[in-house]
C-alpha positions, 0 to 999 in steps of 0.5 A: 066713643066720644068721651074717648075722642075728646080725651084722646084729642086733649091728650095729643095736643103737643101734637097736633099744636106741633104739626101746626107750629111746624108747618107754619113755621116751614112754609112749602108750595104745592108739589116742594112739600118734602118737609111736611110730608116728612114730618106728617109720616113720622107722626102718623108712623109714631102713633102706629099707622103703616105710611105709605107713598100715594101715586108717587109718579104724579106726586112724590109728597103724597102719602096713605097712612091706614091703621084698624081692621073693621070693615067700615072704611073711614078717610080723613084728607089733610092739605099742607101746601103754602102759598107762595111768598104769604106762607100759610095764608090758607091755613093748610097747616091748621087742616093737616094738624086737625085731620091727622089729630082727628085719624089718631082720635078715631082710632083710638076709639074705634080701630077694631071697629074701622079702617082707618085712612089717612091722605096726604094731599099735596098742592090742593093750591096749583095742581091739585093731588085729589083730582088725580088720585080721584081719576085714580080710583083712590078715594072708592073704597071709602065709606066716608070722608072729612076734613075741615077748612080754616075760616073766618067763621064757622060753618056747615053747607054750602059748596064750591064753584066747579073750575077748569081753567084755560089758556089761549095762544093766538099766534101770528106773523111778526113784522115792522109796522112800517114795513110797506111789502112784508104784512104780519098778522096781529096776534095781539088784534085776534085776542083782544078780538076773542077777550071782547067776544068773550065778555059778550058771551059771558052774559048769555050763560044762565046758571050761576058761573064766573069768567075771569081773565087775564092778558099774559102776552102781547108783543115786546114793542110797539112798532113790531106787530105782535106774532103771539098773544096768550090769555088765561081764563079762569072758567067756573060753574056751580055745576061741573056738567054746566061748565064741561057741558055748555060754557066750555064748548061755547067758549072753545068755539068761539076762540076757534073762530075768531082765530079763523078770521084774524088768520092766526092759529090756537092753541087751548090748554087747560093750565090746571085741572078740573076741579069739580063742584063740592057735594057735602052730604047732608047727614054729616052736615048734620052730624056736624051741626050736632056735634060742634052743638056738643063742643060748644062751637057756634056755627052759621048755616050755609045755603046749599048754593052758596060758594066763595071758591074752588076746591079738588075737595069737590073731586072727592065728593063725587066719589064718596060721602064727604062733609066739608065744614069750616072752622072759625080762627079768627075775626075779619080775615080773608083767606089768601091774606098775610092776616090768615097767615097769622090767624093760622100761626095763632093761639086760637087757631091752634085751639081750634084745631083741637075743636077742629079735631074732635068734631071731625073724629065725633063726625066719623063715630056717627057715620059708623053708627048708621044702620047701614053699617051696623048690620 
């Protein structure tokens, strides 16, 4: 089945270069991805998978492409939104092309065998489409899944922070600063009030975690006293139960009495949604390892705590077996770069897809070779 992949992924490589080239070259950010949703359907509808929409009340450029009839159910996830302004600098078109590549190499050798499922995820940048396809049981059924992310290295391992982003809006009463009758309440003073606690507060969270922020609002002019002030809080944790169950109601409360004593009202809304931390399964981190040993693909090894990110890949992973790997597609780059950008609308980013591919598809051949599902 593996000398099949490797020649089926060889001999569709106008397509995956295409979808590569393509989405590259017509960078969409997260929920505007018409075009590339388009063009991954008439791929996938080309080599015979029956394309349809996905969740389309939440995300209308979600789709579920499925071809085979074994009972093993396999998945592969492919992002294809961009950054705004840098285009593809996380290089979602490289993880498109290799996980529809990867679909269609599978099923080549295995569709009487397997079921195959691909999902087109948008926005995995911003609203992130896998976190409520996963509240929406999508991903349950599977068997396993994969995908592979564009690196500056190639590696298996590691994890993502769990993160669940919140903003803060104090609000007060506007007034003249030099108004002797009429007082206002400083909006700006409960913030800045809540930001210093919040930095003292950081430093008592024992488990490995992150607290980024930022101030968006805080008055117009200087001699109006400030009736709004509103602060954006990345909020991470290794572990989704440590951040939903310790950092955040401590965090929440503290907001709320600090509020309560400059006399100002709240509000708290998470402006993007809980993506949780990534569980790689272990097997196919092997399985893995063993197969890019068999491509001749060179590969770090990742400790289990290690993460650099965040990902609603995570969200997956607590719903099935999910194996993340990266896949090296250039020296020296950083994701989030114009150098990425270009590193994925390369040359060698493109061969590394077809690795990308066949690894991916390979992975899948083992997980259905297990004894659990050979029986």
């Amino acid at each position: 089945m593996k000398d099949i992949i490797q020649h089926k992924v060889e001999k569709i490589q106008p397509v995956i270069y295409g979808i590569a080239e393509y989405l590259h070259s017509h960078p969409e950010v997260g929920t505007e991805e018409r075009m590339a949703a388009d063009y991954l359907r008439h791929v996938l509808t080309t080599a015979g998978f029956s394309v349809t929409p996905l969740v389309p009340e939440k995300f209308p450029t979600a789709f579920h492409a499925v071809i085979g009839n074994g009972l093993f159910q396999m998945g592969f996830l492919a992002e294809y939104d961009a950054l705004p302004e840098m285009g593809h600098a996380c290089g979602h078109n490289l993880i498109a092309a290799m996980s529809v590549g990867a679909a269609i190499a599978f099923a080549a050798a295995a569709e009487e065998n397997a079921t195959i499922h691909v999902y087109g995820c948008p926005a995995e940048e911003t609203a992130g489409s896998k976190v409520y396809m996963s509240e929406q049981h999508v991903f349950d059924m599977l068997d396993a899944a994969v995908i592979i992310h564009p690196s500056s290295e190639t590696a298996i391992g590691g994890t993502s922070y769990a993160t669940h982003p919140l903003q803060f809006t104090f609000t007060g009463k506007s007034a003249h600063v030099a108004d002797p009758d009429y007082h206002g309440i400083n909006a700006l003073d409960a913030l800045v009030d809540f930001y210093s606690r919040l930095k003292k507060l950081d430093t008592t969270f024992t488990e490995p975690h992150i607290i980024g922020a930022i101030i968006t609002e805080g008055g117009l002019v200087p001699n109006i006293i400030p009736h709004r002030g509103v602060l954006k809080a990345t909020i991470r944790a290794l572990k989704t139960e440590y951040l939903e169950h310790t950092m955040l109601p401590q965090i929440r409360e503290l907001a709320k009495q600090t509020a309560e004593e400059h006399g100002t009202a709240l509000e708290m809304v998470h402006y993007e949604p809980l993506c949780k931390d990534m569980i790689n399964d272990p097997r196919m981190d092997v399985y893995f390892a063993e197969n890019f040993n068999l491509l001749h693909e060179k590969f770090a090894v990742k400790d289990d705590t290690y993460a650099s990110g965040s990902t609603d890949v995570g969200n997956v992973s607590y719903d099935t077996r999910v194996c993340q790997p990266e896949i090296e597609i250039g020296e020296d780059i950083a994701a989030h770069t114009l150098g990425f950008a270009s590193a994925a609308g390369s040359v060698y980013g493109k061969m590394q897809a077809l690795t990308g591919a066949k690894a991916m598809a390979m992975v899948a051949v083992d997980v259905l070779f297990e004894p659990e599902f050979q029986q």
